[in-house]
Gaussian input, Z-matrix of N, CA and C with variables (Angstrom, degrees):
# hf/3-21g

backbone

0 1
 N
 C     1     B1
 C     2     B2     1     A1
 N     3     B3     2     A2     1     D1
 C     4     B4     3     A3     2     D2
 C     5     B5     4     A4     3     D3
 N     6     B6     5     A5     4     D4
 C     7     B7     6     A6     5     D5
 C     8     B8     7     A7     6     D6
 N     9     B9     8     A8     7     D7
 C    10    B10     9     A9     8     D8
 C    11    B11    10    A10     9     D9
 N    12    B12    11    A11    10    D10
 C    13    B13    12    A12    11    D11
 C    14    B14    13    A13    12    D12
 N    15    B15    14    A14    13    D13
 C    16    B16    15    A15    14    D14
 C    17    B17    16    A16    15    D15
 N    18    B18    17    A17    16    D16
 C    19    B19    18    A18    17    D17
 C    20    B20    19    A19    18    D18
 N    21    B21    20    A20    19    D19
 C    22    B22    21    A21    20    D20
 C    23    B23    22    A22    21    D21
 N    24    B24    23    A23    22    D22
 C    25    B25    24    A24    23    D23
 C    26    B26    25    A25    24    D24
 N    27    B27    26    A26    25    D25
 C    28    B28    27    A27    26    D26
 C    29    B29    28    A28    27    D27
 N    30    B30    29    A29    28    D28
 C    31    B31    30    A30    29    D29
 C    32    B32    31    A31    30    D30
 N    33    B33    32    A32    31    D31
 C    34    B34    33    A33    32    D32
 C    35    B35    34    A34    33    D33
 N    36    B36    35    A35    34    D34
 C    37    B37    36    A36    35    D35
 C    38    B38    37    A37    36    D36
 N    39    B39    38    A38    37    D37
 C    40    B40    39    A39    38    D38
 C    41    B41    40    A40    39    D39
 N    42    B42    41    A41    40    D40
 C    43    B43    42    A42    41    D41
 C    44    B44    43    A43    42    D42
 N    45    B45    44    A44    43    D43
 C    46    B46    45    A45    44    D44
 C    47    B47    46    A46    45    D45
 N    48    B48    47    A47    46    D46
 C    49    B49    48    A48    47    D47
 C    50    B50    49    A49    48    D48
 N    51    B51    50    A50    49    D49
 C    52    B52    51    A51    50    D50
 C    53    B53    52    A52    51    D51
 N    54    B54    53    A53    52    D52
 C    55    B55    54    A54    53    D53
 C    56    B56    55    A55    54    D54
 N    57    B57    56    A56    55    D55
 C    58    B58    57    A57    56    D56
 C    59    B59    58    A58    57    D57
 N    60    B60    59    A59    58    D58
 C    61    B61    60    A60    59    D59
 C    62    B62    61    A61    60    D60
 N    63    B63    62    A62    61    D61
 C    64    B64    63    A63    62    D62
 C    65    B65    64    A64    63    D63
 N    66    B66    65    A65    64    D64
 C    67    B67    66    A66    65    D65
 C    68    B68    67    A67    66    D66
 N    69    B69    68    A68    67    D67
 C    70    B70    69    A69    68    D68
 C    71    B71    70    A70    69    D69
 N    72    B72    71    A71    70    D70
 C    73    B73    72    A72    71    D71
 C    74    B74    73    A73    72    D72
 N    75    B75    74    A74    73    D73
 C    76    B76    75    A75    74    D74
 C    77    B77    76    A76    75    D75
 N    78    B78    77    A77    76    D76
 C    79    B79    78    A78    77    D77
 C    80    B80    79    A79    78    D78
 N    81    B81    80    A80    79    D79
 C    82    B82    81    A81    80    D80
 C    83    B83    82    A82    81    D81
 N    84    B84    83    A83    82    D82
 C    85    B85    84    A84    83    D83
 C    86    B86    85    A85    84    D84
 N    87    B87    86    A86    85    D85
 C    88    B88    87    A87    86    D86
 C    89    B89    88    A88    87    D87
 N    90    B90    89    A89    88    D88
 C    91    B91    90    A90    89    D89
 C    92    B92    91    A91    90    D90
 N    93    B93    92    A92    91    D91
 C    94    B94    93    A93    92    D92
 C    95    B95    94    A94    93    D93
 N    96    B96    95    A95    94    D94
 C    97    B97    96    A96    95    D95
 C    98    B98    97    A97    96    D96
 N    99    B99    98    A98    97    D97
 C   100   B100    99    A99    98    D98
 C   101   B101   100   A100    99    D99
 N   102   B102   101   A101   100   D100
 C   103   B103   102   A102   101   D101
 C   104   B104   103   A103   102   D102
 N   105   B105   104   A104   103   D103
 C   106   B106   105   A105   104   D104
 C   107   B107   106   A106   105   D105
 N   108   B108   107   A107   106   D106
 C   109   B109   108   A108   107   D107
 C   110   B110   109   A109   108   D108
 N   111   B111   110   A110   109   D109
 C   112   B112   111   A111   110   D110
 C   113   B113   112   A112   111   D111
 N   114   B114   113   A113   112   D112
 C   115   B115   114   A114   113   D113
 C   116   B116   115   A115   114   D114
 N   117   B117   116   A116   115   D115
 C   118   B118   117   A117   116   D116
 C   119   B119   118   A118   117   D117
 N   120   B120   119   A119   118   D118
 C   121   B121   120   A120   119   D119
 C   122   B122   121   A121   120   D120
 N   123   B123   122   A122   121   D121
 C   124   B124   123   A123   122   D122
 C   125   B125   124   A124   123   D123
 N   126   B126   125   A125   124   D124
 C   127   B127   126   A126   125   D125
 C   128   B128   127   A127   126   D126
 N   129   B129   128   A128   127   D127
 C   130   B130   129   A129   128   D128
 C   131   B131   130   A130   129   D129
 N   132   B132   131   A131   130   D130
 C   133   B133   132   A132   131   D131
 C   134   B134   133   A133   132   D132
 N   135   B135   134   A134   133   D133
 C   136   B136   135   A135   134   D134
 C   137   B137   136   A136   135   D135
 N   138   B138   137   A137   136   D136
 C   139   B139   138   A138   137   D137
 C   140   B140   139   A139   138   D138
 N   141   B141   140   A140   139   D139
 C   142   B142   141   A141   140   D140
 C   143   B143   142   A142   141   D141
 N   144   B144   143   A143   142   D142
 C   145   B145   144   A144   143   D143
 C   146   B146   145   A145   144   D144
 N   147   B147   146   A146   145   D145
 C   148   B148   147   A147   146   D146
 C   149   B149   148   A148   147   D147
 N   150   B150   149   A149   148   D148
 C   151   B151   150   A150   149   D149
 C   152   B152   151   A151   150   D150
 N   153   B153   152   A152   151   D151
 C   154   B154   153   A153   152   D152
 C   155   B155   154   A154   153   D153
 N   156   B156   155   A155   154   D154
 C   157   B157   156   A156   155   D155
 C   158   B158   157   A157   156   D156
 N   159   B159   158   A158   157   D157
 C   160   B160   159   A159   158   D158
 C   161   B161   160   A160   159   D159
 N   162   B162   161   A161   160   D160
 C   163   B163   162   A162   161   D161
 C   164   B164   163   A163   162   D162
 N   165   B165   164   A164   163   D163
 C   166   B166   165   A165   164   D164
 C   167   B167   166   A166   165   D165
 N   168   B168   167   A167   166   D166
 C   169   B169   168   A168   167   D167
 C   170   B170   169   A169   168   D168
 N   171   B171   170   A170   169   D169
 C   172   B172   171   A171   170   D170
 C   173   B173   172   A172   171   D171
 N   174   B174   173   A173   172   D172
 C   175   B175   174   A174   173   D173
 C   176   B176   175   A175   174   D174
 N   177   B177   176   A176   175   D175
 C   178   B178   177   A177   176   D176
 C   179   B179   178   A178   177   D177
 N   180   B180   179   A179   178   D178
 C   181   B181   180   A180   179   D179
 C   182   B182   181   A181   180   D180
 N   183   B183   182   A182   181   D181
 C   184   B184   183   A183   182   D182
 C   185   B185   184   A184   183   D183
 N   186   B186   185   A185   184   D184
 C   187   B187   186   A186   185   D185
 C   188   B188   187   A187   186   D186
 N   189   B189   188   A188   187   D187
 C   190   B190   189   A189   188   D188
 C   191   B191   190   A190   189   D189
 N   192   B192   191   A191   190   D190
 C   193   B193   192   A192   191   D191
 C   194   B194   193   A193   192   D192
 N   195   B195   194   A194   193   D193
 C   196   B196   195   A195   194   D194
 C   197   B197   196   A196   195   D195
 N   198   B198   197   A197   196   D196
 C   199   B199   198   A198   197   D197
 C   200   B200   199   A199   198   D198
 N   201   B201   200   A200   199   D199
 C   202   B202   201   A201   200   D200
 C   203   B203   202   A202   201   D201
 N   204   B204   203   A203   202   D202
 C   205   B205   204   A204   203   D203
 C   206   B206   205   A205   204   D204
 N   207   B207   206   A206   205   D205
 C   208   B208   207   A207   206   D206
 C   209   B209   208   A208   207   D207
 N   210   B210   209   A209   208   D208
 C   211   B211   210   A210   209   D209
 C   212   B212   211   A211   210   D210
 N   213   B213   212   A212   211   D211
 C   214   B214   213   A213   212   D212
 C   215   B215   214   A214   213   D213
 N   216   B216   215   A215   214   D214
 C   217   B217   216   A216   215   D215
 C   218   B218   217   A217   216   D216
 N   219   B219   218   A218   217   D217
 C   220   B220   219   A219   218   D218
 C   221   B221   220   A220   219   D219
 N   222   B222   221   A221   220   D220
 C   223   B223   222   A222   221   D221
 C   224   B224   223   A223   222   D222
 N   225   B225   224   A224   223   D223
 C   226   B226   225   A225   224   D224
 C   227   B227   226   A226   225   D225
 N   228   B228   227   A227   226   D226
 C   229   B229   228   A228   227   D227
 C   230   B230   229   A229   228   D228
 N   231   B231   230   A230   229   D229
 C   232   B232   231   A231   230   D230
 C   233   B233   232   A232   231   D231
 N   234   B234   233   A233   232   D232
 C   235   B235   234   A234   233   D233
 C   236   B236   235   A235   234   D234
 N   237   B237   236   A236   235   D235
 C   238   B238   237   A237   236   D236
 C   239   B239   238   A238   237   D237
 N   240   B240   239   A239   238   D238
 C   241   B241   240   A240   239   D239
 C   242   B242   241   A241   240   D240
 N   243   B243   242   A242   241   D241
 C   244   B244   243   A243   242   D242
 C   245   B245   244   A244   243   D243
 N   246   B246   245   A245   244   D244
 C   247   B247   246   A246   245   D245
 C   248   B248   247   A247   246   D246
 N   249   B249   248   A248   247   D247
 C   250   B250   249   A249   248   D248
 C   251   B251   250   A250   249   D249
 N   252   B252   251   A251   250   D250
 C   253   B253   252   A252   251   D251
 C   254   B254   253   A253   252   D252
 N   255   B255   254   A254   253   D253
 C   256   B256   255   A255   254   D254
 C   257   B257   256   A256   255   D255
 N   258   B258   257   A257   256   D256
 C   259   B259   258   A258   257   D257
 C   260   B260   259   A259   258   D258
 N   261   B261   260   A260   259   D259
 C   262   B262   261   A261   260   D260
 C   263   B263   262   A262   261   D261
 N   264   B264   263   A263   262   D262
 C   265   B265   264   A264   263   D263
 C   266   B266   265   A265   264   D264
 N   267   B267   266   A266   265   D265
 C   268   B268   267   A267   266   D266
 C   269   B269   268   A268   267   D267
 N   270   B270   269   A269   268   D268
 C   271   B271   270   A270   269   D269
 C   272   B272   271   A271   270   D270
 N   273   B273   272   A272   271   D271
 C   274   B274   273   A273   272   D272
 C   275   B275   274   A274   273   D273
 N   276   B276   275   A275   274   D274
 C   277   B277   276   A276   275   D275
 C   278   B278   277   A277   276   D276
 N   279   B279   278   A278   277   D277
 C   280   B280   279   A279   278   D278
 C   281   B281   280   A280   279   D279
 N   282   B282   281   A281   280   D280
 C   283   B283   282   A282   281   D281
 C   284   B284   283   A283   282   D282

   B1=1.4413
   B2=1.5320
   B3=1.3504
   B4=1.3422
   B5=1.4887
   B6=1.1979
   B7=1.8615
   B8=1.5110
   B9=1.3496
   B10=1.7876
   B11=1.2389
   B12=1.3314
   B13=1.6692
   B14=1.7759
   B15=1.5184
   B16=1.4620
   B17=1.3335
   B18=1.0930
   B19=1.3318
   B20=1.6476
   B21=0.9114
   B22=1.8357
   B23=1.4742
   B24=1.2571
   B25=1.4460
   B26=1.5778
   B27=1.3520
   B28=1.4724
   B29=1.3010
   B30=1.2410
   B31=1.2384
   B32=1.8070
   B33=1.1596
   B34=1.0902
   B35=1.2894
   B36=1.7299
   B37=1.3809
   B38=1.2497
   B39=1.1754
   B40=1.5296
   B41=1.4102
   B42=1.5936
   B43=1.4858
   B44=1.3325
   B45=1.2175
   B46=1.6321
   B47=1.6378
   B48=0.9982
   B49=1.7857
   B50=1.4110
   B51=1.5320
   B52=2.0389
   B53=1.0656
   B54=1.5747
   B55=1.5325
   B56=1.6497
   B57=1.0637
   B58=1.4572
   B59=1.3671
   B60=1.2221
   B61=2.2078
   B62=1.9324
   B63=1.4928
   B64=1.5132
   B65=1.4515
   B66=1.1890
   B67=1.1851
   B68=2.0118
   B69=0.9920
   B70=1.5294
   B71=1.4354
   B72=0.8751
   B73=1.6715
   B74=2.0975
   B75=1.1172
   B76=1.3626
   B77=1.3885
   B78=1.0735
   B79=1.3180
   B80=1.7645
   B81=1.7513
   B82=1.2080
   B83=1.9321
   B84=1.4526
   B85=1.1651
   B86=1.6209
   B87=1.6862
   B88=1.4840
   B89=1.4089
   B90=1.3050
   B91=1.1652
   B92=1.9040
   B93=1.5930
   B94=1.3261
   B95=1.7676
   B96=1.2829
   B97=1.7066
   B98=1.5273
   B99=1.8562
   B100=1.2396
   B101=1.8795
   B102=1.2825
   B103=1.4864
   B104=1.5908
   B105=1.6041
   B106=1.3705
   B107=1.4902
   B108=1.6614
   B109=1.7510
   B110=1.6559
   B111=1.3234
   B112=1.5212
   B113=2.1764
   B114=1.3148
   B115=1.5544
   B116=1.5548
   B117=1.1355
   B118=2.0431
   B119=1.5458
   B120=1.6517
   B121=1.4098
   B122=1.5554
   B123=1.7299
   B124=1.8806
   B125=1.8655
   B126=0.8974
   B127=1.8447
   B128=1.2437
   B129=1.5104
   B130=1.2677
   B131=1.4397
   B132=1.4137
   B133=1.2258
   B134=1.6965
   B135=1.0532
   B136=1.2025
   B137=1.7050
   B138=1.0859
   B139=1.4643
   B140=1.3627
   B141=1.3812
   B142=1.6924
   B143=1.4625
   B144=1.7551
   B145=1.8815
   B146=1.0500
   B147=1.5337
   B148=1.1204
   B149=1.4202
   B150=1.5788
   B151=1.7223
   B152=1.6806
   B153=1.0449
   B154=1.4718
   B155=1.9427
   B156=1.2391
   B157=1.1307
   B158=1.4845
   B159=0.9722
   B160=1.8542
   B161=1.5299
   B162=1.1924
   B163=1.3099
   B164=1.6356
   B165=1.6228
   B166=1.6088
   B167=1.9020
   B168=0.7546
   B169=1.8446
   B170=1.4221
   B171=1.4035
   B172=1.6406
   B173=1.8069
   B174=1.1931
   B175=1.5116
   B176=1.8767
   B177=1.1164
   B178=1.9899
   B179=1.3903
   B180=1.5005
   B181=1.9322
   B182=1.2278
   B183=1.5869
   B184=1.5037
   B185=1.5105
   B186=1.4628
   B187=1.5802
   B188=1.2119
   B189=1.9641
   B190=1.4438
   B191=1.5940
   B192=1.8972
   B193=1.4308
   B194=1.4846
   B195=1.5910
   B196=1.5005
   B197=1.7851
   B198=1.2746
   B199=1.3533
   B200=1.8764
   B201=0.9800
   B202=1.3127
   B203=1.2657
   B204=1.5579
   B205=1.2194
   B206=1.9495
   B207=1.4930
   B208=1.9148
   B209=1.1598
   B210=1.4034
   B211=1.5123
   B212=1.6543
   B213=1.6819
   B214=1.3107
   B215=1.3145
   B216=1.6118
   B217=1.3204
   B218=1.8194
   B219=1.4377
   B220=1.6706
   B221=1.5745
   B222=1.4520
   B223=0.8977
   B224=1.8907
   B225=1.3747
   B226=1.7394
   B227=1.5150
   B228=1.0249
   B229=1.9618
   B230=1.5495
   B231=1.1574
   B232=1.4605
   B233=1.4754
   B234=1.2320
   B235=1.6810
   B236=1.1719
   B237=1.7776
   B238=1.8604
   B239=1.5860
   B240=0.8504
   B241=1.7024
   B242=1.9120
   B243=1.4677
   B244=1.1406
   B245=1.9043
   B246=1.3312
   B247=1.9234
   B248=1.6041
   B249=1.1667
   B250=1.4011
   B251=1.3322
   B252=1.4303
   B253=1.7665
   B254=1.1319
   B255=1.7119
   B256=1.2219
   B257=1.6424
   B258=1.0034
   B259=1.7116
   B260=1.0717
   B261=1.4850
   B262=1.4054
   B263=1.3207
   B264=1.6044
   B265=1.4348
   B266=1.8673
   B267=1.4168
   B268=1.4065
   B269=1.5282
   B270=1.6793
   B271=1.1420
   B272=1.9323
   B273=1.1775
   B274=1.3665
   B275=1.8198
   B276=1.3437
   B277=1.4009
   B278=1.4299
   B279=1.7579
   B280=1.9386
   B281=1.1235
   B282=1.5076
   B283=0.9171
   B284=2.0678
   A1=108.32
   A2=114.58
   A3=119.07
   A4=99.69
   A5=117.47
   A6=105.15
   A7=84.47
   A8=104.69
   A9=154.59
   A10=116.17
   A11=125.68
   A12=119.11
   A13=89.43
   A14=92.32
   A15=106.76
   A16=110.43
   A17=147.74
   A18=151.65
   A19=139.38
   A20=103.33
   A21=111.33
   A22=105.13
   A23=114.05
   A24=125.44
   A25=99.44
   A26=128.14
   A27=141.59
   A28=99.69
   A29=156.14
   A30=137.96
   A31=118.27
   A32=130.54
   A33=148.27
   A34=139.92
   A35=123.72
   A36=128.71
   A37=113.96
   A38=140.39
   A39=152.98
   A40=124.81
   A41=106.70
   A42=120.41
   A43=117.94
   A44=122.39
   A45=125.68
   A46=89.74
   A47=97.66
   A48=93.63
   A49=86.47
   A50=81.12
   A51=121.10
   A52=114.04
   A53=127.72
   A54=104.10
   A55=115.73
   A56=136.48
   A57=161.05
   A58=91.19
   A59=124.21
   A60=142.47
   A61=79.87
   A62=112.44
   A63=94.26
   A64=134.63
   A65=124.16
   A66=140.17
   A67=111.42
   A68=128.35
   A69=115.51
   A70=128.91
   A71=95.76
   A72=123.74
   A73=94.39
   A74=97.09
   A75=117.38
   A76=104.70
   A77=122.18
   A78=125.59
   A79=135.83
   A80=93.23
   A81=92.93
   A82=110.88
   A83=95.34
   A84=118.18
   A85=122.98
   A86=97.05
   A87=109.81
   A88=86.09
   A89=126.50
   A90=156.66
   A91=109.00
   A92=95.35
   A93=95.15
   A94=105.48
   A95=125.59
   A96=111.04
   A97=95.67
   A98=103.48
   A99=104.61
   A100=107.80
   A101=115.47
   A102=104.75
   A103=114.96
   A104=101.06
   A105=135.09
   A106=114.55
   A107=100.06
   A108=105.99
   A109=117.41
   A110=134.02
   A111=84.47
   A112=68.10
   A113=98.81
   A114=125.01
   A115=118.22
   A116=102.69
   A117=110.46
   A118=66.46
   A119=117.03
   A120=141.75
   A121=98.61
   A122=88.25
   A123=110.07
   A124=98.75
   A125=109.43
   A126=124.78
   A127=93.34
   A128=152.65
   A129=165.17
   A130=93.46
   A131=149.65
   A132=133.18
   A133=104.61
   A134=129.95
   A135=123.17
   A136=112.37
   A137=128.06
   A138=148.40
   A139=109.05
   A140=117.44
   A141=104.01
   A142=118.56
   A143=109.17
   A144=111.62
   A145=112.57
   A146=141.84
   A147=135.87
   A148=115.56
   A149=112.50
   A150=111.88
   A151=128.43
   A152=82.45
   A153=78.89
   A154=110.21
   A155=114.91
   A156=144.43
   A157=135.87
   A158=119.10
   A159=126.73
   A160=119.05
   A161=133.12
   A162=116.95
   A163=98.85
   A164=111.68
   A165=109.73
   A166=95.38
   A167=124.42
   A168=140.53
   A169=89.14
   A170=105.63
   A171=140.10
   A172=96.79
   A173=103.14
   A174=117.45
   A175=108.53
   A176=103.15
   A177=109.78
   A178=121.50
   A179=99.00
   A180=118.70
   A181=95.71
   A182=131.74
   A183=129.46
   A184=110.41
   A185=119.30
   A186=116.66
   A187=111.58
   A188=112.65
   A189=103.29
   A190=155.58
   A191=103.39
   A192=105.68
   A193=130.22
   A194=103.65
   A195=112.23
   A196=131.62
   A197=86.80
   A198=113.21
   A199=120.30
   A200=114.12
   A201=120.27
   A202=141.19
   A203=117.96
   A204=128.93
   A205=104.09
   A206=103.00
   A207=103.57
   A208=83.39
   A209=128.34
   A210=150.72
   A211=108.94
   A212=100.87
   A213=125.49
   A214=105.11
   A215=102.28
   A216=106.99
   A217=126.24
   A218=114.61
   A219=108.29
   A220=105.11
   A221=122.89
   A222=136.11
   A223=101.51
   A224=82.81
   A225=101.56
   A226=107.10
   A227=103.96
   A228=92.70
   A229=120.77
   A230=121.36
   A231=113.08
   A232=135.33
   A233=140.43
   A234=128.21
   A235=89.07
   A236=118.95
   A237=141.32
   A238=81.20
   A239=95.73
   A240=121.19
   A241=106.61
   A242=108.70
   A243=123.21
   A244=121.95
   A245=78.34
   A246=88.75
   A247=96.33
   A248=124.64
   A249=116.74
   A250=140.19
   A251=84.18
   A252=101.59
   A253=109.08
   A254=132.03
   A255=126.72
   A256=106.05
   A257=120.78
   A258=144.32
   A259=88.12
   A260=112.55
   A261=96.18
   A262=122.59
   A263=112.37
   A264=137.47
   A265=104.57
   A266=109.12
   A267=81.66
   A268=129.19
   A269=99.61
   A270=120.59
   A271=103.71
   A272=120.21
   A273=116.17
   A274=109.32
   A275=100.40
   A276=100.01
   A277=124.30
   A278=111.68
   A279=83.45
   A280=90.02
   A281=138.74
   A282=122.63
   A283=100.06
   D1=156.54
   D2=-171.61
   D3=-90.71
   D4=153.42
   D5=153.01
   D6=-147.76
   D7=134.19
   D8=125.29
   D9=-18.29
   D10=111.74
   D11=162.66
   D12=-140.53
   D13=132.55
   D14=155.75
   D15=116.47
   D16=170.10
   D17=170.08
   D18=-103.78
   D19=173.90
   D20=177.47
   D21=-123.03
   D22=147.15
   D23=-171.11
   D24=-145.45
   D25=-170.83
   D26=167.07
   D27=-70.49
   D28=-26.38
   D29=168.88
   D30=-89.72
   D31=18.55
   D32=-163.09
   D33=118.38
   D34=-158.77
   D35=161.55
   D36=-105.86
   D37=151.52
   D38=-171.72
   D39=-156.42
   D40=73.92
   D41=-167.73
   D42=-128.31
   D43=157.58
   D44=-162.62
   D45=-135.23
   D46=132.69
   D47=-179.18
   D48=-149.51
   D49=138.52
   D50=175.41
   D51=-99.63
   D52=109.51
   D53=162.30
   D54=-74.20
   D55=120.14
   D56=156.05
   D57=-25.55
   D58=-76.44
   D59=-162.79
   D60=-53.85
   D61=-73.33
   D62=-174.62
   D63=-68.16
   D64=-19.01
   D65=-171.55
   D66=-50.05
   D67=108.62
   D68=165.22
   D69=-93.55
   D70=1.91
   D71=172.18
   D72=53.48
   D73=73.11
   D74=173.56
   D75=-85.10
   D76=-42.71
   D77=-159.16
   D78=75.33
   D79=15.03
   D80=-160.79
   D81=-92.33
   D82=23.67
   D83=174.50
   D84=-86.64
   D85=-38.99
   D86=-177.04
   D87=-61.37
   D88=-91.05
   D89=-155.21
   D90=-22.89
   D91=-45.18
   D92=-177.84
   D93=-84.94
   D94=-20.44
   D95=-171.15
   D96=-85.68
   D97=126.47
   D98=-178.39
   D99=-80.41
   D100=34.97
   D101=179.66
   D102=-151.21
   D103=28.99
   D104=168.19
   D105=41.85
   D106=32.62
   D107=158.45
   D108=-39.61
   D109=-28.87
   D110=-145.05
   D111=-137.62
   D112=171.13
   D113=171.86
   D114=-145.88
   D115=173.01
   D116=-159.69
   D117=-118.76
   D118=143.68
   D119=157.58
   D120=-178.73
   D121=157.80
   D122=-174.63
   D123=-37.21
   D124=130.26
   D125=147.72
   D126=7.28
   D127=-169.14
   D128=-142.31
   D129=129.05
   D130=-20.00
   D131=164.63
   D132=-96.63
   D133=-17.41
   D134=-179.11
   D135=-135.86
   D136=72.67
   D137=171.75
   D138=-25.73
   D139=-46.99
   D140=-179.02
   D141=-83.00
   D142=-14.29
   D143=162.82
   D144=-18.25
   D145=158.89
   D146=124.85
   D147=-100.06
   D148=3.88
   D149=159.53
   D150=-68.35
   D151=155.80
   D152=177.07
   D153=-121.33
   D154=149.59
   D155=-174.83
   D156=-119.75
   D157=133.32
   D158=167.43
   D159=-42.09
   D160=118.99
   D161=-176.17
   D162=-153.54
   D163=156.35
   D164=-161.35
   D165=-87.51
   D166=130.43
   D167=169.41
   D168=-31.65
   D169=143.13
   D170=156.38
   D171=-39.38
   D172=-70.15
   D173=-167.35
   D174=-55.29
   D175=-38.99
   D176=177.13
   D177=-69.85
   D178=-31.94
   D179=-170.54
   D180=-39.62
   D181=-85.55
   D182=-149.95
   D183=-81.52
   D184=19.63
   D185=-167.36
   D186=-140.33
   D187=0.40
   D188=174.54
   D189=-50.31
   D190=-27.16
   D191=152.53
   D192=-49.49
   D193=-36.07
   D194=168.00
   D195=-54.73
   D196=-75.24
   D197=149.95
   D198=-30.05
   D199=-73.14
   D200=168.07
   D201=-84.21
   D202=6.91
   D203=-162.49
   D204=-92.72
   D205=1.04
   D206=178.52
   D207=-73.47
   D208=-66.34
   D209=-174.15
   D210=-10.40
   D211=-73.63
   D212=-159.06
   D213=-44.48
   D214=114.47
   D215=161.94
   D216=-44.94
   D217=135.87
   D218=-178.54
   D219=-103.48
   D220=-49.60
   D221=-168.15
   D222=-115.75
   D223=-144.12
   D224=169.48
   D225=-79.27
   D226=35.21
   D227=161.35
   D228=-71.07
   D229=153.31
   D230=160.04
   D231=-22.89
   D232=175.46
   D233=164.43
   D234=-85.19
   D235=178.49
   D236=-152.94
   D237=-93.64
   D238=147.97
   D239=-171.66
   D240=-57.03
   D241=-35.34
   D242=163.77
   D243=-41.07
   D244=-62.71
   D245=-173.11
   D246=-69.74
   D247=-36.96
   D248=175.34
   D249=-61.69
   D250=-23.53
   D251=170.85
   D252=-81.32
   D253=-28.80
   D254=-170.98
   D255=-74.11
   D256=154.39
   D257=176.83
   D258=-93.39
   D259=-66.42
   D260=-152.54
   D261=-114.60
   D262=54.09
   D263=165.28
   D264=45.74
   D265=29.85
   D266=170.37
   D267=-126.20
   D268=52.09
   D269=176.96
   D270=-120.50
   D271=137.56
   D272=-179.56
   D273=-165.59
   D274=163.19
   D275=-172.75
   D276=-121.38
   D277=-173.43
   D278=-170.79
   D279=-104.09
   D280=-20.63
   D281=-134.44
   D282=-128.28

C-alpha cells in the first residue's frame, strides 16, 4: 500500500510516498536525509501489521516543501538522498 505524507496548496503538491509492500524498514532512509524527515514505526497504514515501516515524522508532514526543498532536484542533479538510500525504491516524491 502506498501512504501519502504532506500536502497540496496553490502553489502545488508536496508528497513523499512509501510503499509499505516495499518498504523493509531498514532505516537506511533516516540515516541518509540530512533533515531527519522520516522514522521506522509499526505500519500506520495497516494497524493489525506487526511490521514495521519508514514513515515521514508528525513534525515534517505539513512542511515538506520546506524541509526538502535543499534536496529538490533543479536540474540534472542526483535523486534526494532519501530515494537513494532506498534499495528498495519505495520511497518517492511528487514533486
Amino acid at each position: 500500500m502506498i501512504a501519502n505524507y504532506g500536502y497540496k496548496d496553490g502553489s502545488g503538491e508536496y508528497y513523499i510516498s512509501v510503499d509499505t509492500d516495499k518498504c523493509t524498514a531498514c532505516g537506511d532512509c533516516v540515516e541518509a536525509c540530512p533533515y531527519g524527515v522520516f522514522e521506522v514505526m509499526d505500519d500506520p497504514v495497516d494497524p493489525l501489521s506487526d511490521e514495521q515501516v519508514a514513515v515521514v515524522t508528525e513534525a515534517e508532514r505539513k512542511k515538506i516543501k520546506y524541509t526538502c526543498g535543499p534536496c529538490k532536484p533543479v536540474t540534472d542533479r542526483p535523486p534526494l538522498p532519501c530515494m537513494a538510500a532506498c534499495a528498495e525504491d519505495a520511497i518517492s516524491h511528487s514533486w
